[in-house]
N, CA, C and O atoms as a printed pandas DataFrame, in Angstrom:
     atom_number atom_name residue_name chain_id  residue_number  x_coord  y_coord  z_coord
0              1         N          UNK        A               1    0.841   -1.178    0.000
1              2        CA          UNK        A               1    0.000    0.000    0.000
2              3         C          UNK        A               1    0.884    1.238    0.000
3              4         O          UNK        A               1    1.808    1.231    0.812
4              5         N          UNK        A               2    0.737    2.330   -0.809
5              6        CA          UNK        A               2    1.509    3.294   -1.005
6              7         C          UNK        A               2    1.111    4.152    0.376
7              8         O          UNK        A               2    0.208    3.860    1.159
8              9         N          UNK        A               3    1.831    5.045    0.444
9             10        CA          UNK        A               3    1.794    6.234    1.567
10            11         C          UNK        A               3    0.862    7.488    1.327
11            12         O          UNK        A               3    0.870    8.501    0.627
12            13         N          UNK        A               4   -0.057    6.811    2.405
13            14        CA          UNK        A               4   -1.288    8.206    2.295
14            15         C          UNK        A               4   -0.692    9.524    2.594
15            16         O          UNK        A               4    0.213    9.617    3.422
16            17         N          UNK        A               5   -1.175   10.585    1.934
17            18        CA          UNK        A               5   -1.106   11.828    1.797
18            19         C          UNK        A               5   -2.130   12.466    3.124
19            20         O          UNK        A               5   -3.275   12.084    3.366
20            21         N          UNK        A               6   -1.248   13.683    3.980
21            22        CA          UNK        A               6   -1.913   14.112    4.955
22            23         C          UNK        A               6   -1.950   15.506    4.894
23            24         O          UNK        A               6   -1.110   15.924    4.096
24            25         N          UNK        A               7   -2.779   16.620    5.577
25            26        CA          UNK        A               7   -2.896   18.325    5.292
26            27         C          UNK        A               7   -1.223   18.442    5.187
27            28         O          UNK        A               7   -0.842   19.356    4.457
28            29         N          UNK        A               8    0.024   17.479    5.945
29            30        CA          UNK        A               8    1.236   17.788    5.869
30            31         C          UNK        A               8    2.041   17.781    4.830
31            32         O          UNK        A               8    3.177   18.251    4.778
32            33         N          UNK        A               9    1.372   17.175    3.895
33            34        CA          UNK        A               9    2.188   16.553    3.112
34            35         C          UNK        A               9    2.667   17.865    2.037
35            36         O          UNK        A               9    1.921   18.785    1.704
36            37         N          UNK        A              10    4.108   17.685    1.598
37            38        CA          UNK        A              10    4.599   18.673    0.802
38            39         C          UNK        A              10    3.853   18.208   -0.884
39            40         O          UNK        A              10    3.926   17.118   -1.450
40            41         N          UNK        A              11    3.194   19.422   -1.329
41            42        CA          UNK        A              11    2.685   19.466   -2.557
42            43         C          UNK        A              11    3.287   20.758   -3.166
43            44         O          UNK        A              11    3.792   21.618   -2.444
44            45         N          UNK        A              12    3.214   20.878   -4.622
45            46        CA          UNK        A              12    3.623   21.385   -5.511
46            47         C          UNK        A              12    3.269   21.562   -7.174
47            48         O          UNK        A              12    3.410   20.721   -8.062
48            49         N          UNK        A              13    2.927   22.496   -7.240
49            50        CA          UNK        A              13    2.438   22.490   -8.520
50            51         C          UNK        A              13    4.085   22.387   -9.821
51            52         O          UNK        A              13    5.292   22.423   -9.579
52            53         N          UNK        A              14    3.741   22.329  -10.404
53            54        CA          UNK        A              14    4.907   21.787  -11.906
54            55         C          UNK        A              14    5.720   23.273  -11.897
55            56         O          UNK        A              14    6.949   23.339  -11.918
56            57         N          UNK        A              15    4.750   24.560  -11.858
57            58        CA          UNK        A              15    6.448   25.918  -11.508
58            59         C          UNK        A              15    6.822   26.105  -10.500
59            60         O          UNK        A              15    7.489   27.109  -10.248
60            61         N          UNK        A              16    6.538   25.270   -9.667
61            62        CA          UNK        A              16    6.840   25.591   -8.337
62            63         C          UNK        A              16    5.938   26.272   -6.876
63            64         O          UNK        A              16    6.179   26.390   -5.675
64            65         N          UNK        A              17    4.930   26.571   -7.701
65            66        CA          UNK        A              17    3.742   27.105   -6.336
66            67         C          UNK        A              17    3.439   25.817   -5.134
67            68         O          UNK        A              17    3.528   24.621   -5.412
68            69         N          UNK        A              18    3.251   26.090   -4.442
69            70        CA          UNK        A              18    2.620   25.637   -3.095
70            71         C          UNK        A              18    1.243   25.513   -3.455
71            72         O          UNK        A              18    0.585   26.203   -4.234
72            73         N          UNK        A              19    0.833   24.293   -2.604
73            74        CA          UNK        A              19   -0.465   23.712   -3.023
74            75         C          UNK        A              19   -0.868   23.289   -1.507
75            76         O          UNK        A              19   -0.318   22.450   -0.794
76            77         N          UNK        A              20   -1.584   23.816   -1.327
77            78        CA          UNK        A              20   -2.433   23.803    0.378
78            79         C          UNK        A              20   -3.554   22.652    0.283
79            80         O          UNK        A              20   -4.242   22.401   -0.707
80            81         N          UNK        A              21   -3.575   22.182    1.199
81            82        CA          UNK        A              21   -5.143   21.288    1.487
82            83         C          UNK        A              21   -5.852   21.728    2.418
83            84         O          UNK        A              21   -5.351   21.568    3.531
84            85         N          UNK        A              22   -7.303   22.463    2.374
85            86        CA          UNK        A              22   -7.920   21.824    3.275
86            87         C          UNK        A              22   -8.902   21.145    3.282
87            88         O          UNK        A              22   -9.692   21.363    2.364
88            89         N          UNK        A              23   -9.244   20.118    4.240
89            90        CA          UNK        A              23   -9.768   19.342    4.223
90            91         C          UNK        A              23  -10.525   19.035    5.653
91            92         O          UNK        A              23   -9.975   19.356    6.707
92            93         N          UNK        A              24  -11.998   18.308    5.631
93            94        CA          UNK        A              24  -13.210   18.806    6.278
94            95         C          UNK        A              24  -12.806   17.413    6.910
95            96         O          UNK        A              24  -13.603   17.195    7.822
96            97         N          UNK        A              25  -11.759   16.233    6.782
97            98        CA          UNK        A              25  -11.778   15.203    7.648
98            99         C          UNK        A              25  -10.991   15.747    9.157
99           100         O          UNK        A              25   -9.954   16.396    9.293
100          101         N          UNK        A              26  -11.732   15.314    9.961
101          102        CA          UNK        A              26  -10.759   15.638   11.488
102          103         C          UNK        A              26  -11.047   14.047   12.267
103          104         O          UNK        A              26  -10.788   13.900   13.462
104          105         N          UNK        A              27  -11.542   13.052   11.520
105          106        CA          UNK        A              27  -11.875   11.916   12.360
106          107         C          UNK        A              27  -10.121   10.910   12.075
107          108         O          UNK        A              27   -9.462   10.357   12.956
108          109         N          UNK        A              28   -9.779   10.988   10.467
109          110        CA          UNK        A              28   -8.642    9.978   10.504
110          111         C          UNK        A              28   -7.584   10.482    9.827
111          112         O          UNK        A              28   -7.615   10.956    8.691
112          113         N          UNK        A              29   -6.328   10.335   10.784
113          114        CA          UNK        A              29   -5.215   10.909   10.640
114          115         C          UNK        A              29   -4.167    9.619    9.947
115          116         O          UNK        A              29   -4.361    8.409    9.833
116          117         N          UNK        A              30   -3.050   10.459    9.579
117          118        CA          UNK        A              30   -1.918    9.489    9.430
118          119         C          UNK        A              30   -0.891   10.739    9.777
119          120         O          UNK        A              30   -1.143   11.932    9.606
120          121         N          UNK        A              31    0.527   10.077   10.394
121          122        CA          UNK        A              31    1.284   10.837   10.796
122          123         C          UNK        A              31    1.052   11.707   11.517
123          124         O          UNK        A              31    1.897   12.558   11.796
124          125         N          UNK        A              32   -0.363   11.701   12.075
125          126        CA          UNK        A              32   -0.631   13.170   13.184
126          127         C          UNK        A              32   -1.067   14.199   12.575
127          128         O          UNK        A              32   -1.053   15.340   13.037
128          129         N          UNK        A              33   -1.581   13.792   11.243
129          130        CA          UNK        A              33   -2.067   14.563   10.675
130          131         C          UNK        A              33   -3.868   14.189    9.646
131          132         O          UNK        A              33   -4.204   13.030    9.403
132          133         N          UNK        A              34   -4.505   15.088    9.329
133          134        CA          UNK        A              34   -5.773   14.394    8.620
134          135         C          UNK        A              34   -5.319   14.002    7.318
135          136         O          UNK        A              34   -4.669   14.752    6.589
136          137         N          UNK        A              35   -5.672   12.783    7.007
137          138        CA          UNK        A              35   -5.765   12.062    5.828
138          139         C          UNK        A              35   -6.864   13.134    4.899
139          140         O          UNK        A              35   -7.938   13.666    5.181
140          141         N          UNK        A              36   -5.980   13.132    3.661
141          142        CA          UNK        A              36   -6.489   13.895    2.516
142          143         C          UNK        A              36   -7.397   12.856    1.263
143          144         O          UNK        A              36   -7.260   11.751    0.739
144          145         N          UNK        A              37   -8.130   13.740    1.226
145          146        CA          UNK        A              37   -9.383   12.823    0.467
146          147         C          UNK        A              37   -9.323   13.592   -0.912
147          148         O          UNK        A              37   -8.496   14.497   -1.021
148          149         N          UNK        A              38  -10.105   13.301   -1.908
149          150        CA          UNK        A              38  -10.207   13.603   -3.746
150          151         C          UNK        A              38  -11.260   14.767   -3.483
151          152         O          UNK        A              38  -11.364   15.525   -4.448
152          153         N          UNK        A              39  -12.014   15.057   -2.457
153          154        CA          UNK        A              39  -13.119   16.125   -2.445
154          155         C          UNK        A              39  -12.714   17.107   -1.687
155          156         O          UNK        A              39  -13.522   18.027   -1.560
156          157         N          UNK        A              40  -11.649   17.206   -1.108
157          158        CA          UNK        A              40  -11.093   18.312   -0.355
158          159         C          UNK        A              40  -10.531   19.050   -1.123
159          160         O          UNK        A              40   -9.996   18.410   -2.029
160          161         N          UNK        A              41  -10.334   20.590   -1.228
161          162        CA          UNK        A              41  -10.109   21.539   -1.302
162          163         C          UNK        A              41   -8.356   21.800   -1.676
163          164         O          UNK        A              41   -7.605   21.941   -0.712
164          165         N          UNK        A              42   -8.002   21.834   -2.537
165          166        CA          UNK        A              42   -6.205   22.324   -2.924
166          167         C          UNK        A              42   -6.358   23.337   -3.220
167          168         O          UNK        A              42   -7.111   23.444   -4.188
168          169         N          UNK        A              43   -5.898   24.429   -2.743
169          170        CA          UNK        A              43   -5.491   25.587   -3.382
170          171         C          UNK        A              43   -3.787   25.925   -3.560
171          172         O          UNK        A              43   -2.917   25.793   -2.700
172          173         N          UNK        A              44   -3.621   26.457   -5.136
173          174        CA          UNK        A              44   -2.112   26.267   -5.455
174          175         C          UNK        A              44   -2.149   28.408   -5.087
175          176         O          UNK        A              44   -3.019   29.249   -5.316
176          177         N          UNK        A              45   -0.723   28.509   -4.447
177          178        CA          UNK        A              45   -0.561   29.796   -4.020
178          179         C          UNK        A              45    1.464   30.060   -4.683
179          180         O          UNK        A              45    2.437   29.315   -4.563
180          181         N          UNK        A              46    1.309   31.489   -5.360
181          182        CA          UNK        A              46    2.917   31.425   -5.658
182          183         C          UNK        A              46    3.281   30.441   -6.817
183          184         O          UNK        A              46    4.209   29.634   -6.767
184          185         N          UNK        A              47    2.603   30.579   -7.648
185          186        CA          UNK        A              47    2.495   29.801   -8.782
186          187         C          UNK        A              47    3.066   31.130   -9.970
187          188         O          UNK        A              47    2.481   32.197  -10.156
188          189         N          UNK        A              48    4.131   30.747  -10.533
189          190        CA          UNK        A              48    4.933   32.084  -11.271
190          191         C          UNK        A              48    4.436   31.850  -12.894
191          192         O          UNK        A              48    4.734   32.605  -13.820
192          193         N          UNK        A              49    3.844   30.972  -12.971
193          194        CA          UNK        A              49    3.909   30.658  -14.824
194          195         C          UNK        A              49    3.051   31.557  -15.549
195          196         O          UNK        A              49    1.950   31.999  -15.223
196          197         N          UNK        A              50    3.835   31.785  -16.741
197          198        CA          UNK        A              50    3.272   33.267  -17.886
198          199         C          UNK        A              50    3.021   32.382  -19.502
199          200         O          UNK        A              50    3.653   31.453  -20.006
200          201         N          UNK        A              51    2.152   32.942  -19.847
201          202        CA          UNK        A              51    1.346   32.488  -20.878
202          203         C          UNK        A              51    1.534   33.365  -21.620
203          204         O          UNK        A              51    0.898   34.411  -21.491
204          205         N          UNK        A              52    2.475   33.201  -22.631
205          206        CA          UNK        A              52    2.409   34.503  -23.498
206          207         C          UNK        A              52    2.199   35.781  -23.544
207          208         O          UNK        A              52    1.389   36.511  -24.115
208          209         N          UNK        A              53    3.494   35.986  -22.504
209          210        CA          UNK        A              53    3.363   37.423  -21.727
210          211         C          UNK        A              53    2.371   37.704  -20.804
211          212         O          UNK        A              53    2.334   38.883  -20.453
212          213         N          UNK        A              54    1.407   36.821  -20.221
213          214        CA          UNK        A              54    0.432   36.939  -19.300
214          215         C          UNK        A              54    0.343   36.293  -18.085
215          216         O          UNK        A              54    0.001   35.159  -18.419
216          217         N          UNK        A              55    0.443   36.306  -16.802
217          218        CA          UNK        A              55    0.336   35.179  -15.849
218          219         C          UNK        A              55   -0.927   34.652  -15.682
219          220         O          UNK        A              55   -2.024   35.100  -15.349
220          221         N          UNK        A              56   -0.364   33.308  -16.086
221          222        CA          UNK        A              56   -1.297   32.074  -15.923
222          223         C          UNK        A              56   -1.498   31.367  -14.977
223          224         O          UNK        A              56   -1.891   30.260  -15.345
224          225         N          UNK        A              57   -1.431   31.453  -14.080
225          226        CA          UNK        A              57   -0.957   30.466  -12.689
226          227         C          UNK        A              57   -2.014   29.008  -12.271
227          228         O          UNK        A              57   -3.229   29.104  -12.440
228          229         N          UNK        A              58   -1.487   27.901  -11.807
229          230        CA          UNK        A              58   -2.074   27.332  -11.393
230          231         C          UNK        A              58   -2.725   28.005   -9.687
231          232         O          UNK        A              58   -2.247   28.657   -8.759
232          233         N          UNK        A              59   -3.994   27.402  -10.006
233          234        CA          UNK        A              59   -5.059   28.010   -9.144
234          235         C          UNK        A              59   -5.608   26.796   -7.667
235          236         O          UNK        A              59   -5.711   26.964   -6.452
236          237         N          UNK        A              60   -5.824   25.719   -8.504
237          238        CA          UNK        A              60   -6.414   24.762   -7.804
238          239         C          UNK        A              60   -6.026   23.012   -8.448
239          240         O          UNK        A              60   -5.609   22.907   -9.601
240          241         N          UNK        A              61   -6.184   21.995   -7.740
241          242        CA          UNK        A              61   -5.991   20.846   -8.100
242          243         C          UNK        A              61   -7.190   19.642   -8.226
243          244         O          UNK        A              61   -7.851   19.094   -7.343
244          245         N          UNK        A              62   -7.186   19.505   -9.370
245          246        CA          UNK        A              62   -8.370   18.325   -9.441
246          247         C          UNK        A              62   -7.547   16.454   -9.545
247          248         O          UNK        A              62   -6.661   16.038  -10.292
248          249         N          UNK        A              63   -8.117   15.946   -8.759
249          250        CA          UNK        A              63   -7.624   14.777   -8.627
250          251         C          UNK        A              63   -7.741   13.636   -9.417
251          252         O          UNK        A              63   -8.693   13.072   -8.879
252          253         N          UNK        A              64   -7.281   12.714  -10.631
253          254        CA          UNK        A              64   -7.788   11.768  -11.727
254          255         C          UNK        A              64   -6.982   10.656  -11.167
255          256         O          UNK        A              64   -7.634    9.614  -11.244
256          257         N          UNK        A              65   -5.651   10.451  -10.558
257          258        CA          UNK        A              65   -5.961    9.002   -9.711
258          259         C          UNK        A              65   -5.948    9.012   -8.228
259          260         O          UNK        A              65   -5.061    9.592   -7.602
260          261         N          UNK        A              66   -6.600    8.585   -7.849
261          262        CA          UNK        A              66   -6.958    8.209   -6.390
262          263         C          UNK        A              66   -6.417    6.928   -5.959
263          264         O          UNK        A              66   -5.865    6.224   -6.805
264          265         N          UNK        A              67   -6.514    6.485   -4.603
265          266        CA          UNK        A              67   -5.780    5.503   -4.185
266          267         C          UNK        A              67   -7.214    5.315   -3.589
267          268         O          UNK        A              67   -7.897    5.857   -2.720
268          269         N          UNK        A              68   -7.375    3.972   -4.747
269          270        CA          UNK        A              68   -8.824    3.028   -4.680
270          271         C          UNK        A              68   -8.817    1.997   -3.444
271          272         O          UNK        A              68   -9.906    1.449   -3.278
272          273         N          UNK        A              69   -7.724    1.599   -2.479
273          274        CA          UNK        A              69   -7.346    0.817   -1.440
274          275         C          UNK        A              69   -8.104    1.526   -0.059
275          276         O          UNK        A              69   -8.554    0.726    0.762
276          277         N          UNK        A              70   -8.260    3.009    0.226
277          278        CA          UNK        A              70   -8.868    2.965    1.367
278          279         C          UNK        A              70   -9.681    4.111    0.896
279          280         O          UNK        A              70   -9.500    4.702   -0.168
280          281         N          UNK        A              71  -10.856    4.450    2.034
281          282        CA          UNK        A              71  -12.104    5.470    1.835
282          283         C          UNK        A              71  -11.441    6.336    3.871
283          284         O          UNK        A              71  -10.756    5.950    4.817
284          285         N          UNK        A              72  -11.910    7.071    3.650
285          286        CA          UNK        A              72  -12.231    8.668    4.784
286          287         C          UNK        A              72  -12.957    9.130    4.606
287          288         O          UNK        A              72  -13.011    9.857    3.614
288          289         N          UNK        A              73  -14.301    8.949    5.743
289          290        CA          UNK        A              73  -15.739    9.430    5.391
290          291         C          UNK        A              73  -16.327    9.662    4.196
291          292         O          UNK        A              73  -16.630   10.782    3.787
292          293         N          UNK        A              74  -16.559    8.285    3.420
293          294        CA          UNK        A              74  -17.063    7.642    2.433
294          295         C          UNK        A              74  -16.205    8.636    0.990
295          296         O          UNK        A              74  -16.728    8.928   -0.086
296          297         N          UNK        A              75  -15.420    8.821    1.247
297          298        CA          UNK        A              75  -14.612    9.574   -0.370
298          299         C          UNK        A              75  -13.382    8.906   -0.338
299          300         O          UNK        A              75  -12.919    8.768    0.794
300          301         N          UNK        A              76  -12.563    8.343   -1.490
301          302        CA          UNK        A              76  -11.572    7.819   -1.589
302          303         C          UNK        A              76  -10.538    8.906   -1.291
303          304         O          UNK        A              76  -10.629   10.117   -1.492
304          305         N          UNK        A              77   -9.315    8.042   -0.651
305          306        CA          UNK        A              77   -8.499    8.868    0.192
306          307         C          UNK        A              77   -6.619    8.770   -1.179
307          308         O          UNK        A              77   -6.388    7.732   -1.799
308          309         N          UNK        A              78   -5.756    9.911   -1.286
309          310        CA          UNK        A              78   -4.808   10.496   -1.817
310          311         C          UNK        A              78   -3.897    9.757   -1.221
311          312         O          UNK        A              78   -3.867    9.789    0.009
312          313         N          UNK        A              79   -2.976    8.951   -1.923
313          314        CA          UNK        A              79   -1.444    8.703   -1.771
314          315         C          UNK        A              79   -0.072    9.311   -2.859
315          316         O          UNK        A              79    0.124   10.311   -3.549
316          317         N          UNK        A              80    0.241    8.782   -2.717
317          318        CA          UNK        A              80    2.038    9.165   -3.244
318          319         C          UNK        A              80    2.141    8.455   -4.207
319          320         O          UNK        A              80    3.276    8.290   -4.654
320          321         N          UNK        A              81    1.082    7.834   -4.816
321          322        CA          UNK        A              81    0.702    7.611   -6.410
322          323         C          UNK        A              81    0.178    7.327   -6.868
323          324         O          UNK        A              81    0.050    6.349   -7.605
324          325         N          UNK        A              82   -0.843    8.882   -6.314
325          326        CA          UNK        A              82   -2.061    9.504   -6.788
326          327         C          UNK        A              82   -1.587   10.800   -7.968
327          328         O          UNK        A              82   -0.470   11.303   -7.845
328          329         N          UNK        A              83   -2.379   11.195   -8.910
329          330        CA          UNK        A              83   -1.956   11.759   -9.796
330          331         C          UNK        A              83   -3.138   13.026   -9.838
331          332         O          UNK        A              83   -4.347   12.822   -9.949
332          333         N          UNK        A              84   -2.435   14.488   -9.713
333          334        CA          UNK        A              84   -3.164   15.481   -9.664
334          335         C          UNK        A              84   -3.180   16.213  -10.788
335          336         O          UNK        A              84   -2.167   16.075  -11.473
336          337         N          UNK        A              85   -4.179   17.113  -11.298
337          338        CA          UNK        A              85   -3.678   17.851  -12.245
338          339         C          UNK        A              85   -3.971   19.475  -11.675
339          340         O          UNK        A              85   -4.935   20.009  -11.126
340          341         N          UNK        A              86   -3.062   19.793  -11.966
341          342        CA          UNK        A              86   -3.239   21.778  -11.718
342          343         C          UNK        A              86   -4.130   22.477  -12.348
343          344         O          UNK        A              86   -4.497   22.026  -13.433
344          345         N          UNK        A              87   -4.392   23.038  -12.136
345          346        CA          UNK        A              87   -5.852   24.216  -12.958
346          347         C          UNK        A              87   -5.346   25.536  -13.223
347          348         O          UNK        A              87   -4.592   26.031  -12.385
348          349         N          UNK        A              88   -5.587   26.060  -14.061
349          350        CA          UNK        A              88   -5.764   27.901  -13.760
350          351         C          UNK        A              88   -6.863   28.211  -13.465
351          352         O          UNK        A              88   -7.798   27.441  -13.241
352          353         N          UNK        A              89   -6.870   29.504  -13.429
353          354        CA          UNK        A              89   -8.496   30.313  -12.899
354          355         C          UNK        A              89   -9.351   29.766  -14.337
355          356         O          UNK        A              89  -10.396   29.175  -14.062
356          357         N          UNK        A              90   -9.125   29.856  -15.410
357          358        CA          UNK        A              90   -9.918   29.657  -16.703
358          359         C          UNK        A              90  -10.358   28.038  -16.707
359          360         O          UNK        A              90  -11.151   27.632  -17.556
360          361         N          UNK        A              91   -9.906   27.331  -15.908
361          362        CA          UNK        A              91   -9.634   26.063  -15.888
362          363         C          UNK        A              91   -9.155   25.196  -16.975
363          364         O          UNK        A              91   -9.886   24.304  -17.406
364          365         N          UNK        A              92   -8.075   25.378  -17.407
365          366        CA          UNK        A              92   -6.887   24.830  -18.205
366          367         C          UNK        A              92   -5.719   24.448  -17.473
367          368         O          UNK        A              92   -5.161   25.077  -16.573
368          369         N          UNK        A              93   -5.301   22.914  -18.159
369          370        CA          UNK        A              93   -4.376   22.308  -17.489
370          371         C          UNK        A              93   -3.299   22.779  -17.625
371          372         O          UNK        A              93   -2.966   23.039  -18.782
372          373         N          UNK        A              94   -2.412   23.051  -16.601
373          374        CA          UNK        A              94   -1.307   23.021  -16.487
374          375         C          UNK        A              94    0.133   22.217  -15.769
375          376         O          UNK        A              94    1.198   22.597  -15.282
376          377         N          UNK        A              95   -0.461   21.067  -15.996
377          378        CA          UNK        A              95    0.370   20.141  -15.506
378          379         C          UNK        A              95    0.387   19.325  -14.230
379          380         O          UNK        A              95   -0.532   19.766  -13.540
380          381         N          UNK        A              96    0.919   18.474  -13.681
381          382        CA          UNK        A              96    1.050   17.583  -12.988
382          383         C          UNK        A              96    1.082   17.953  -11.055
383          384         O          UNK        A              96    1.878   18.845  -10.759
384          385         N          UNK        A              97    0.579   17.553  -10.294
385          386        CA          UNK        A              97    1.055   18.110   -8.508
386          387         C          UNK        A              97    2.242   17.106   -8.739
387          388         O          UNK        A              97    2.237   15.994   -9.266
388          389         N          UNK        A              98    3.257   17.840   -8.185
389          390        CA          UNK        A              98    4.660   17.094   -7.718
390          391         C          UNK        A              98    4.471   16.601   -6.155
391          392         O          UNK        A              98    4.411   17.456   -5.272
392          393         N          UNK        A              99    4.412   15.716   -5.957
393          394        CA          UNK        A              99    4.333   14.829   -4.404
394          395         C          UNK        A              99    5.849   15.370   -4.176
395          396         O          UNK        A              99    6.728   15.688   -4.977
396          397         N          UNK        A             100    5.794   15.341   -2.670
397          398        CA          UNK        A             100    7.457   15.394   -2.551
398          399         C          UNK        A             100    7.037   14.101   -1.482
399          400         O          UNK        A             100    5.965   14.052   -0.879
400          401         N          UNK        A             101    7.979   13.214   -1.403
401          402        CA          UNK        A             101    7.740   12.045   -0.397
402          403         C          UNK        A             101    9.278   11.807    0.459
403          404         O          UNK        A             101   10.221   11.815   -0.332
404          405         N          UNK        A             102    9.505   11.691    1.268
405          406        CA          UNK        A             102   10.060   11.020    2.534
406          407         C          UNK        A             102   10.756    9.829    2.951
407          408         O          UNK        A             102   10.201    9.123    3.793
408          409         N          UNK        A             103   11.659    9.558    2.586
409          410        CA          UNK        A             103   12.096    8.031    2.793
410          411         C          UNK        A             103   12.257    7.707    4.080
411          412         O          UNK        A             103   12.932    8.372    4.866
412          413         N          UNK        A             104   11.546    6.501    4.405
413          414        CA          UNK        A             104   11.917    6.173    6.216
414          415         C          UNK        A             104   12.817    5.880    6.311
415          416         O          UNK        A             104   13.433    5.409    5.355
416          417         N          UNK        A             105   13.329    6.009    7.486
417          418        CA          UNK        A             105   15.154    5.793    7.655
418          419         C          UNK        A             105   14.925    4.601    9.032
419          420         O          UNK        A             105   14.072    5.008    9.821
420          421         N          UNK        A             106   15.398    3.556    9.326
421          422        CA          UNK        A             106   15.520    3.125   10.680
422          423         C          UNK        A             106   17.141    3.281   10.651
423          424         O          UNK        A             106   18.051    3.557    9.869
424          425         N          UNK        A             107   16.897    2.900   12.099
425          426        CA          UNK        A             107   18.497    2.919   12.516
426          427         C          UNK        A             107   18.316    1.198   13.489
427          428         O          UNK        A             107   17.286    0.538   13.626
428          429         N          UNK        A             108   19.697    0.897   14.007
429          430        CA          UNK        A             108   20.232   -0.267   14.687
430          431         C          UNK        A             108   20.469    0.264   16.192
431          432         O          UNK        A             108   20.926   -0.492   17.049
């Protein structure tokens, strides 16, 4: 099972903006944090990209794969390979959410 995505999790739109979650789950966490669902709320902020001399920015994130393995108050819940796409205000794609993910480390 891949690694669920939580309000913590580092997101990123494709120029580099910041991509916020919020999200209306407060019942199930991972990492101490709420598990992110496909109906919650991304907003991308600091998004620099220009469209033919115009700024275009990604705005918001709509979600096309989901991680079909678990549900959070009946909506399928976001992992680390789940696949987002960015929006502008016009709603045109602009590319991919970059997951940033975490490698666990143990020690001896």
């Amino acid at each position: 099972m891949s690694g669920l995505l939580n309000v913590s999790s580092v997101l990123m739109c494709p120029h580099g903006g910041t991509v916020s979650a919020v999200s209306a789950n407060a019942r199930v966490a991972a990492a101490g944090s709420p598990v992110l669902r496909a109906s919650d709320t991304f907003l991308v902020a600091g998004c620099p990209f220009i469209l033919a001399l115009v700024p275009h920015p990604c705005v918001t994130v709509q979600w096309l794969v989901t991680n079909l393995e678990s549900q959070v108050l009946g909506d399928v819940t976001l992992s680390d390979q789940s696949v987002g796409m960015c929006l502008a205000a016009d709603q045109a794609p602009q590319g991919v959410v970059i997951i940033s993910t975490q490698l666990r480390v143990t020690g001896r």
